[in-house]
Structures are given as C-alpha cells and as structure tokens.
C-alpha positions as CSV (number, residue, x, y, z in Angstrom):
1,X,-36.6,-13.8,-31.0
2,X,-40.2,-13.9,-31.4
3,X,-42.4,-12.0,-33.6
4,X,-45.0,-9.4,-32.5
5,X,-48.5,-8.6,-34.1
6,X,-49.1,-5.2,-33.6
7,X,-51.0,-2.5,-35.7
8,X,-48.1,0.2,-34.7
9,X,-44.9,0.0,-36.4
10,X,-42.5,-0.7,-33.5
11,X,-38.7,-0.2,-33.6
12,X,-35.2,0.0,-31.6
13,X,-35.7,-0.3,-27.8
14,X,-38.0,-0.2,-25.3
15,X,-37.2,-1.5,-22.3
16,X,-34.9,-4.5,-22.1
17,X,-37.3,-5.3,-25.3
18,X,-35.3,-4.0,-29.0
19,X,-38.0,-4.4,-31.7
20,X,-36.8,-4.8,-35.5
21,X,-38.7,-5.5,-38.7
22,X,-37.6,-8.1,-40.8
23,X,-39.4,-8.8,-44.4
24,X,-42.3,-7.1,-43.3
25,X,-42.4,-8.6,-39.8
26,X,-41.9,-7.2,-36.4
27,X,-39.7,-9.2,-34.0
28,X,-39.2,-8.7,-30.6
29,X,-35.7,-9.9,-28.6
30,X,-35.3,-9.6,-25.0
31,X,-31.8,-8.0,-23.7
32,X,-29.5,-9.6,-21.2
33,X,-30.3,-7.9,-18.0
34,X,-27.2,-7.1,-16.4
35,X,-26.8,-8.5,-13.0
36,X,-23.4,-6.5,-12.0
37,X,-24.5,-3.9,-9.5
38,X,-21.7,-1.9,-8.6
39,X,-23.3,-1.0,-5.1
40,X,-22.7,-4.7,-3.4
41,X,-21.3,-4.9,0.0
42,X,-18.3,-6.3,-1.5
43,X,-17.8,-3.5,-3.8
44,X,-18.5,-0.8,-1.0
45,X,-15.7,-2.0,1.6
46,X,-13.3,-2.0,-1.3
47,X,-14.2,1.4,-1.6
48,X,-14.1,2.3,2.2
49,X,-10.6,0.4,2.2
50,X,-9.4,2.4,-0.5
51,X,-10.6,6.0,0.9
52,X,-8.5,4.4,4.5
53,X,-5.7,4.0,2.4
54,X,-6.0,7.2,0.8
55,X,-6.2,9.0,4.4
56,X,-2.8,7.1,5.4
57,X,-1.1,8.4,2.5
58,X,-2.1,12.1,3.2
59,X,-0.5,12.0,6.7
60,X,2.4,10.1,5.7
61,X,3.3,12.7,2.6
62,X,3.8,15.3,5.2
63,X,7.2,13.1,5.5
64,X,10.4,12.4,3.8
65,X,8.2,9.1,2.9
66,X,7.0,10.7,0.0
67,X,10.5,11.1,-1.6
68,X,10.9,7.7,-1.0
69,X,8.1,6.5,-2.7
70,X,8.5,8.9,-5.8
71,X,12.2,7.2,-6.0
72,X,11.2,3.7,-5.3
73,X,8.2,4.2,-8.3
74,X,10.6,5.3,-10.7
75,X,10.8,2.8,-13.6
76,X,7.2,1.2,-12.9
77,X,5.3,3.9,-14.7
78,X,3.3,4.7,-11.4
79,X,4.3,7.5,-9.5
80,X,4.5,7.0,-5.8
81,X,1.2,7.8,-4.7
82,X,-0.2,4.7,-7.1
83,X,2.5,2.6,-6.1
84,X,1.9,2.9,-2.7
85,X,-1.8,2.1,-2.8
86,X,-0.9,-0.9,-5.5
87,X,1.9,-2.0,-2.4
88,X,-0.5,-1.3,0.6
89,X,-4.3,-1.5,-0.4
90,X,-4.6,-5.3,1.3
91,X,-3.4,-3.8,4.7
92,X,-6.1,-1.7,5.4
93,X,-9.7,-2.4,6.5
94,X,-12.9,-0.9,5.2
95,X,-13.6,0.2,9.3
96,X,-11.1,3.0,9.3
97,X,-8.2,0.7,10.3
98,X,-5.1,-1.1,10.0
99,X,-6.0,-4.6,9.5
100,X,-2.0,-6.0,9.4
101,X,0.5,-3.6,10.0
102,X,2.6,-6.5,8.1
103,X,1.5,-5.9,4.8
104,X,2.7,-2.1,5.2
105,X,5.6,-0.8,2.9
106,X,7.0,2.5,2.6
107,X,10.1,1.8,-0.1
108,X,10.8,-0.7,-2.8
109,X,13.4,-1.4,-4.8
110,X,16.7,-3.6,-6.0
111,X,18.8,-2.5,-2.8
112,X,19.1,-5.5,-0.8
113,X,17.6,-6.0,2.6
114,X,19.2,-7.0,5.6
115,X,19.6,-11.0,7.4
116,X,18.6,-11.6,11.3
117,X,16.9,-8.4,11.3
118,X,16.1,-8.4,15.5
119,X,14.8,-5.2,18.1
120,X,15.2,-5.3,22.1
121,X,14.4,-2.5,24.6
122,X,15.7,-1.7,27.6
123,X,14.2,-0.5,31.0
124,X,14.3,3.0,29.8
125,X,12.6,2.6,26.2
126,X,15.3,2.4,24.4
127,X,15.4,0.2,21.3
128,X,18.6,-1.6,19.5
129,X,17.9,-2.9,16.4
130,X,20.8,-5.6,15.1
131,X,21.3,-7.7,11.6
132,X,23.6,-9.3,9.4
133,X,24.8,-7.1,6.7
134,X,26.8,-9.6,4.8
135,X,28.5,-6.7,3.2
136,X,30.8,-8.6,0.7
137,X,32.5,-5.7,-1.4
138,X,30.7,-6.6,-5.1
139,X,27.5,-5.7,-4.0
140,X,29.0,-2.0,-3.0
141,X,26.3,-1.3,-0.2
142,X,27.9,-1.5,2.8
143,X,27.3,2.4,2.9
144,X,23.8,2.4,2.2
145,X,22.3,4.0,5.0
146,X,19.0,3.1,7.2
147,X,15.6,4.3,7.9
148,X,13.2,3.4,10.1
149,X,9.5,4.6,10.2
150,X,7.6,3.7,13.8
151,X,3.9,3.4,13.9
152,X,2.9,3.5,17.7
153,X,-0.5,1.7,18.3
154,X,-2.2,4.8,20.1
155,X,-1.4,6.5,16.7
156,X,-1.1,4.3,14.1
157,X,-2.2,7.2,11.3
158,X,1.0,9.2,12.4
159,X,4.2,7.4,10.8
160,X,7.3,8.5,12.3
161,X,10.5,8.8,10.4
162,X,13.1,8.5,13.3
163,X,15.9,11.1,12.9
164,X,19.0,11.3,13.5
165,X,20.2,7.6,13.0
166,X,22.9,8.0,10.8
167,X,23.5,4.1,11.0
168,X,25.2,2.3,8.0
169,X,24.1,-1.1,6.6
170,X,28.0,-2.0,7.9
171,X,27.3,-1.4,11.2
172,X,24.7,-3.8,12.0
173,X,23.6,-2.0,14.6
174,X,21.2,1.2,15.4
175,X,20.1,2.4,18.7
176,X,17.1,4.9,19.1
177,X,14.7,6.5,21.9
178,X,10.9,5.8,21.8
179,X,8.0,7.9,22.7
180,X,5.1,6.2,24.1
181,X,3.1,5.1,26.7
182,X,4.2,2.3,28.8
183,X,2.8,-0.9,26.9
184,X,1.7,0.7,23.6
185,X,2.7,-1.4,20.8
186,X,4.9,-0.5,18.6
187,X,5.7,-1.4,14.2
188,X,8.7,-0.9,12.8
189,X,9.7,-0.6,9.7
190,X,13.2,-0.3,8.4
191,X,15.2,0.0,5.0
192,X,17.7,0.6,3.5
193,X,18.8,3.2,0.6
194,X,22.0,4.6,-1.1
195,X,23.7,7.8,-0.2
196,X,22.6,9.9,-2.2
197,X,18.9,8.3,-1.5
198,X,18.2,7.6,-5.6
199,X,17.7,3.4,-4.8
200,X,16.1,2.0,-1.7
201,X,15.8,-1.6,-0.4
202,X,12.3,-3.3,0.2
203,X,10.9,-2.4,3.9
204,X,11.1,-5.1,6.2
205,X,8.4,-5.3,9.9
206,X,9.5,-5.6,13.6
207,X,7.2,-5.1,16.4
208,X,7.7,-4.8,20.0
C-alpha cells in the first residue's frame, strides 16, 4: 500500500485503486484484477454441450423415458430432468452432436443388469437380443421386465422406445423388428425395471 500526496481528499474506490486515510494520510492499494473470464472457449462449448443436451432431453420427454427418469431420480434429490443431464452431459459435443453414444443412459437404479448381454440380425432386419439372467430366487427379479430404447444413426435425436416386447429378465431372450435404411447404424440401449415400473436397472449399450 503506498501513500498518495494529493491536495483532494480521496476515498473508497476508483478503479482497481481503493484509497483510505490513515492518521492523516492517504494510502492507495491496488485490487486483484480478476483474471476469470467467463466467456473462454472452454467455457462456451460447455455451454453449447449443455444446450445439446438440453435439446435431447426435450425430444426424448415426449416418451415413456421421462417416467423412467422421474423414478430412477427418486431418492437423489434431483428430479429426472437434472439427473439426466448429471448422467449424460459428457456424451454430447458442443457441435450439435452425439460425441459417444456409450456414455448415454436413460434409467438408473439398484435393479440389477443383465450378464452376456449380445444382439444379431437376420437377413430381414430383425434383431435378437440374448443374456444371462442368473435369476437365482433371493434376488426376486426374474419378472422384471425389459426396455429397450434404439437410436438409429440417421436420427440419432429421435430415441425410440420399442413396444410391444413384453420379454422378462427370465427369458433371456427378446426379438424385435427394425426400421432403417439398409446400413444405418444402430444404439441400443436396454434395461431392466420391476412390474409395476417403481425400480429400474442401470442401462446397458449394444450397437449393430
């Protein structure tokens, strides 16, 4: 702090100077100029990637997704729009895009997941989907029943909730149509969630 000969009698803040008087004396003190500007390029694609994010979510609470997520955020005090974007942020990139279709989840919770989880198509699009249940009778599961959500790559802001499945974690196996373009990849994302769809099993990725 140094001190400032002046005929005026200078105090508080002018600048990133603050003047005082001390004893008689008028001191100047420079501020700490802060260096955080929250305009960087870093900052902005967080941004972008979280208004991405945000536009994913719009199109996907048009489907029974959105239950699921309320469900699956109960107990975390988020509901299941913040719990989605906490889940999901990382998969999306600050161009408008998927960035790794990986990342993506659409449920969480204690229900367990499924072992060996595997798809194959046949000649006329059809995909199988097979796993290990490992349904030993303590863990009272074996009815849970399964969802799967497709993202086709021609359309990958359009989840899909395939109906109509009606397979059982005890079955460990579920057979369904698809609707694409010959060679347009496809994600898929499956869980698992009780009867009466009040606990659901983390998602877990295929893609073909």
């Amino acid at each position: 702090m140094a001190e400032v000969s002046s005929l005026f009698k200078i105090r508080g803040k002018v600048g990133n100077t603050v003047f005082c008087t001390m004893n008689g004396k008028t001191f100047a003190r420079a501020l700490a100029v802060n260096r955080n500007d929250p305009n960087t390029p870093k900052q902005q694609a967080v941004r972008s990637r979280f208004r991405v994010a945000v536009r994913f979510y719009q199109k996907l609470k048009e489907t029974s997704l959105r239950d699921v997520l309320d469900v699956s955020a109960k107990g975390t005090r988020m509901n299941g729009f913040s719990l989605f974007m906490k889940m999901n942020l990382e998969a999306f990139k600050a161009n408008g895009k998927i960035g790794d279709f990986s990342l993506l989840q659409f449920s969480a919770g204690k229900r367990r997941g499924v072992y060996e989880l595997e798809a194959e198509v046949d000649a006329e699009d059809r995909v199988t989907l097979r796993w290990e249940a490992d349904t030993w009778d303590g863990f009272g599961d074996a009815d849970d029943g399964l969802t799967i959500v497709l993202l086709y790559g021609n359309r990958s802001f359009s989840p899909v909730v395939v109906e109509g499945i009606g397979a059982k974690r005890l079955d460990e196996k579920a057979a369904f149509p698809l609707t694409r373009r010959k060679g347009t990849r496809v994600h898929i994302y499956c869980f698992f969630g009780t009867p009466d769809r009040k606990a659901f099993s983390n998602t877990q990725y295929l893609k073909i």
